[in-house]
N, C-alpha and C positions, 0 to 999 in steps of 0.2 A: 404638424403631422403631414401637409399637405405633398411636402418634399421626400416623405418616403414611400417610395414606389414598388419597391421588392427587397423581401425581409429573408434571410436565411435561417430558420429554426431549427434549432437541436431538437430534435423529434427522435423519442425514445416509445410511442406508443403508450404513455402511462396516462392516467387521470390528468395529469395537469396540460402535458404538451399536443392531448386530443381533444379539449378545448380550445386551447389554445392558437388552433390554428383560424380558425372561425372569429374568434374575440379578436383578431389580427385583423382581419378582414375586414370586421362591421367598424373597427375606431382607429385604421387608417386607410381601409382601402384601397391595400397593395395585395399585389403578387407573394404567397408565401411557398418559397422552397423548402421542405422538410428533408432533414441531412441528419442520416440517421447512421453511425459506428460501429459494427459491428466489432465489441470488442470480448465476446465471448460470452454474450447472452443467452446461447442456447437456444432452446423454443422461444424464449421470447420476442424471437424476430419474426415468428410467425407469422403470414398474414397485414404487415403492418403498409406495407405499398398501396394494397385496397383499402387500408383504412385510414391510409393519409391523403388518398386521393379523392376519397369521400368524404371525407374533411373540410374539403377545400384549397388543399396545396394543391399546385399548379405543376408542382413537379416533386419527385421521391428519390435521392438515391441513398443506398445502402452501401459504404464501403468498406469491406473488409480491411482492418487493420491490426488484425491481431498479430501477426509475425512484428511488425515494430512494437505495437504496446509491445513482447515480450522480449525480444533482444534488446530496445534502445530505451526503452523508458522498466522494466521488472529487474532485467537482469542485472543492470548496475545499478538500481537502487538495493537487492539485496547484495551485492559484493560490498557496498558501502555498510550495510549491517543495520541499514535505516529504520528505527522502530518508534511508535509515538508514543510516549508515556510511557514507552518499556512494553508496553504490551500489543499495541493495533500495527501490525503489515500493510496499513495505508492501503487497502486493495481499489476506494471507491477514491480517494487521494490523486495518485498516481495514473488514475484511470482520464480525467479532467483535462490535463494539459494536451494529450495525444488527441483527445475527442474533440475538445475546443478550437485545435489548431487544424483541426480538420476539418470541421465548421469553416472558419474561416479561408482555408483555400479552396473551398467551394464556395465562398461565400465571395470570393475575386475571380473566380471563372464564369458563376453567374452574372456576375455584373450589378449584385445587389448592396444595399445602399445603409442597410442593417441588418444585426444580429440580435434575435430571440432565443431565451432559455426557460425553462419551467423553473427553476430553482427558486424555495420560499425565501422569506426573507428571513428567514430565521435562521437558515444553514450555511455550511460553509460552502458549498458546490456554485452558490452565485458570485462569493469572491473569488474561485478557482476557475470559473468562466469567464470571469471579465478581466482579471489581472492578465488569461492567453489572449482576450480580444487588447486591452491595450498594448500587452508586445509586440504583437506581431501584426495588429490594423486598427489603429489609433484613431484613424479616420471615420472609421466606420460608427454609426449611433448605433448604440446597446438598449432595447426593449426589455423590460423586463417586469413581466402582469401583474405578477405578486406582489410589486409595490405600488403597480399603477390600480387594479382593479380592484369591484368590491367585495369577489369571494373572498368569504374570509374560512372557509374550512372542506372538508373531502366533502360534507353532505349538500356544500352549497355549489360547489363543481359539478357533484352529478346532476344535479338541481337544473344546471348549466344546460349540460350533455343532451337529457331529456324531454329539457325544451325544445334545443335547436338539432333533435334528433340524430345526434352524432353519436355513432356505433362506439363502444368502448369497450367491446373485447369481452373479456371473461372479467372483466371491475366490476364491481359493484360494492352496495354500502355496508356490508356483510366484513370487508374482506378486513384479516386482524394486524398485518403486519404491512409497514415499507420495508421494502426492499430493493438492492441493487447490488446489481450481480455481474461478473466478468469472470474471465481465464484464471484469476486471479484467488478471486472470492465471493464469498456472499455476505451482506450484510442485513442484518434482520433489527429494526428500530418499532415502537407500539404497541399497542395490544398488552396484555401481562405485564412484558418488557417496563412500561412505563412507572407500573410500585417495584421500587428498587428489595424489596422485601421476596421479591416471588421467584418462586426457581421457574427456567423458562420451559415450556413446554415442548417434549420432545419433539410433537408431532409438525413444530415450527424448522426441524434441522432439514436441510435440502442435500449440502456435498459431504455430510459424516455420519455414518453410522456412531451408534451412542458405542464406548467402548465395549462395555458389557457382552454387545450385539458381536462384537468382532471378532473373528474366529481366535478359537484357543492354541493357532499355533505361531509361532514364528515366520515372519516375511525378509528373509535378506536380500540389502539393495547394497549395489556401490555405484558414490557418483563420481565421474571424474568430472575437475578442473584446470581450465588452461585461464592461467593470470585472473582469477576469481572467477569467471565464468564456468558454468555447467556444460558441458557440452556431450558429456555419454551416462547413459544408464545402464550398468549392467552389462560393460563392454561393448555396446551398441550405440553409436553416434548419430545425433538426431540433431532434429534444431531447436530450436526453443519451445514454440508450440507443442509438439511432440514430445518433447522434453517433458513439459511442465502439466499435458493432459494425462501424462501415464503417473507423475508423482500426485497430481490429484486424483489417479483412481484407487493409486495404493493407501495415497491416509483418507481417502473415503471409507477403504473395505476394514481397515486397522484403525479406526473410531480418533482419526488424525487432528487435530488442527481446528476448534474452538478455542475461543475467548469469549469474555466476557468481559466489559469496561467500564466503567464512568468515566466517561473524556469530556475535558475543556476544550468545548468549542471555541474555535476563534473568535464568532461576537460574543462571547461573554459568559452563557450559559452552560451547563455541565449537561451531559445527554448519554444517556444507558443505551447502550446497542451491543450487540450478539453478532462476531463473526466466525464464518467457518472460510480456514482458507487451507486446506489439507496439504497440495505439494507446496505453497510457502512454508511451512512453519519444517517440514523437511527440510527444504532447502537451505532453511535462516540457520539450521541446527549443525548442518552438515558444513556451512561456509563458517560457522561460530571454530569450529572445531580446525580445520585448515587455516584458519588465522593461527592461531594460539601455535599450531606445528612451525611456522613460515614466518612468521613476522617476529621481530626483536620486542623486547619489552616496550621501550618508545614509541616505536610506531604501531603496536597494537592500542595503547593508549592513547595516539593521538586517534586512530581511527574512533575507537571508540567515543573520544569527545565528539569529533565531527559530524559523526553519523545522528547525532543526539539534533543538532544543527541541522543538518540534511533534512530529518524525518520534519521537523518545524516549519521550515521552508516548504517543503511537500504539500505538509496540512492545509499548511495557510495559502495556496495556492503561487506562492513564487518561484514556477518551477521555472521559468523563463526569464531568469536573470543571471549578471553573471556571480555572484556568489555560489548560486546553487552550481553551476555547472564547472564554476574554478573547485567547487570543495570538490565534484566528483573527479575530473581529474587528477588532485593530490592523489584521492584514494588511490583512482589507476594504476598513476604512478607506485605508489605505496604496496600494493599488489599485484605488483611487476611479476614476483617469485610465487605466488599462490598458486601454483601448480602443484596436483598430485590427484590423491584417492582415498576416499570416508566408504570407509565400511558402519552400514548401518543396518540396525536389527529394528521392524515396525510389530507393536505387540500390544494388542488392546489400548490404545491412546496413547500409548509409551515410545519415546525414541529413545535405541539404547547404541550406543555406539561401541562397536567392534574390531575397528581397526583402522589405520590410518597409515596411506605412504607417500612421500614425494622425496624425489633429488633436493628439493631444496630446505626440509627440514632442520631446522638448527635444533635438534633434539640430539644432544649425542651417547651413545649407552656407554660406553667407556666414561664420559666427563662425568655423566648421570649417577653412575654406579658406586655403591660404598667400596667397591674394594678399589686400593689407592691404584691408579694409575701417573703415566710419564706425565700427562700433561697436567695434572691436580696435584700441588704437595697440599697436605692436610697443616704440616707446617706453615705454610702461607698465611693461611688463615689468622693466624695471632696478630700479627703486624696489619692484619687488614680490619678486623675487630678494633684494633687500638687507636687506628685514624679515624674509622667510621664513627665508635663510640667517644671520639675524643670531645665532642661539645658537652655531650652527658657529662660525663667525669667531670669538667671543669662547671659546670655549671652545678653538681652536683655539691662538690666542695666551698662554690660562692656562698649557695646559699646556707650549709651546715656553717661555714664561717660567718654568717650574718646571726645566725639563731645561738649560737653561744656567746656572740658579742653581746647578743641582747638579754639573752639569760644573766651573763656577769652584771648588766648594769639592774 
């Protein structure tokens, strides 16, 4: 321990990483820098500079990153169509690699010698931290409490706090839910949550009105896209942020954008968590839809394998390899033409789609249409039947000539 002199911790302000600075201090007796992400916490950045400075860290900074989380790390994860288990938007996923690598390039301008994270040992977020620390600074030793120390629960952390008098905000032992939260989404894990038998309580929703709640009329949106990317709402051209806080206030007010899952964790375990992610689940809806117009049978197939891959890679924290980043390229590629415009209707939890245009649609209403046109003989058809079905028929007749061979004997 003697050798590490200054630690870089991902300091989020929660129960674990506001002890965590102090437990640094007394069992090595370094310098700890707290490097804290702004990547769309809201209030929860509140205040957190004076209470990592009363902590103990040596120094605080807060860097805004949410314009990259969202154009380099949300917005081509949703053109890929990345979904885990078919149902999670990866919001706390995706959020890890950008946080972590930014840990890290503060963590080589300070000139410190390691990297601390709160993350338990039970979740996936400490293999999503240390698979960015191995990419991108190898060198660097990884701390990490939860397996080194002897808290073993929240009551023994505040247990912690109370002793060595460290401020912790509005926590306390009351409190029913974890949670983490970005631009993205919120996730809600404990409390209720935990008997998989219980419906969760509404008063646990943060970014969605329940639908019921949500007005009884119709909200029409259009979003355009240029080569899978979002880039206007409503004929108004924004950027991603912008973009992504106006679609999360519309499936906020339209009872938008819950799930609910049993997901296999990466180490082993299955775990029930509750997420609201209102303009993802728009988005995911509106670019499902734009595939389907724009892409050939083939390659909507392949994406759709890929994406299945992509979301995997995500979870498990390998976003900085090159598989993950050669598959999102295919897509790019593959999504060259996904350009156009979703008309969409938002209506008490409901997404109803209304219209759809682009130059590059291969939907054609002549080809599409019962009545015959130049480019379709209906004629055709038969000769095309008779090769496609041709295995049938033959195979069909082996085996009625096997079952009467065998009846005669």
């Amino acid at each position: 321990m003697s050798d590490i002199k200054k630690i870089a911790l991902a300091y989020s302000g929660g129960l674990d990483t506001s002890i965590i600075i102090n437990w640094l201090k007394e069992n090595y007796n370094a310098e700890v820098v707290a490097i804290c992400t702004n990547v769309g916490q809201e209030e929860e950045l509140d205040g957190l500079e004076k209470r990592a400075i009363k902590s103990g860290a040596s120094k605080f900074y807060c860097i805004d990153i949410r314009k990259e989380f969202v154009e380099d790390y949300i917005f081509p994860m949703a053109m890929c169509g990345a979904l885990y288990e078919g149902k999670y938007l990866l919001g706390t996923s995706i959020a890890r690699p950008v946080q972590a690598k930014t840990q890290v390039e503060y963590a080589l301008k300070e000139g410190c010698d390691a990297l601390s994270h709160g993350c338990t040992g039970k979740g996936n977020d400490q293999v999503r931290f240390e698979l960015t620390y191995k990419a991108l600074a190898p060198h660097l030793k990884v701390i990490a409490p939860w397996r080194i120390w002897d808290i073993k629960s929240r009551e023994d952390a505040i247990s912690y706090a109370e002793k060595h008098n460290i401020d912790l905000g509005n926590i306390s032992r009351t409190k029913l839910y974890s949670r983490d939260r970005n631009i993205w989404h919120i996730s809600h894990e404990g409390g209720e949550l935990e008997d998989l038998n219980n419906r969760p309580n509404e008063d646990m929703y943060i970014l969605t009105k329940s639908p019921k709640n949500a007005p009884d009329k119709e909200t029409e949106i259009e979003l355009t896209f240029e080569s899978g990317i979002a880039v206007s709402l409503n004929g108004k051209k924004m950027n991603g942020v912008e973009l992504l806080t106006v679609l999360n206030k519309l499936g906020n007010e339209n009872g938008i954008g819950r799930t609910d899952i049993v997901e296999n964790r990466l180490v082993g375990m299955k775990s029930h968590g509750v997420y609201e992610t209102p303009g993802g689940t728009i988005l995911y809806f509106a670019l499902k839809e734009l595939r389907m117009m724009v892409l050939d049978k083939d390659s909507l197939r392949l994406i759709e394998y890929i994406s299945t891959l992509y979301a995997d890679l995500v979870y498990n924290g390998k976003y900085f390899t090159h598989i993950r980043k050669n598959l999102e390229d295919l897509i790019k590629k593959l999504m060259k033409y996904a350009t156009g415009k979703i008309k969409l209707v938002l209506y008490k939890g409901n997404i109803i789609l209304t219209g759809r245009l682009s130059d590059y649609s291969l939907y054609n209403q002549e080809l599409a249409s019962f009545t015959t046109g130049e480019l379709y003989s209906h004629k055709d058809a038969g000769g095309f039947i008779n090769l496609f079905g041709l295995q049938v028929g033959i195979e069909s007749q082996i085996h009625h000539k096997n079952k009467d061979i065998k009846n005669e004997k």
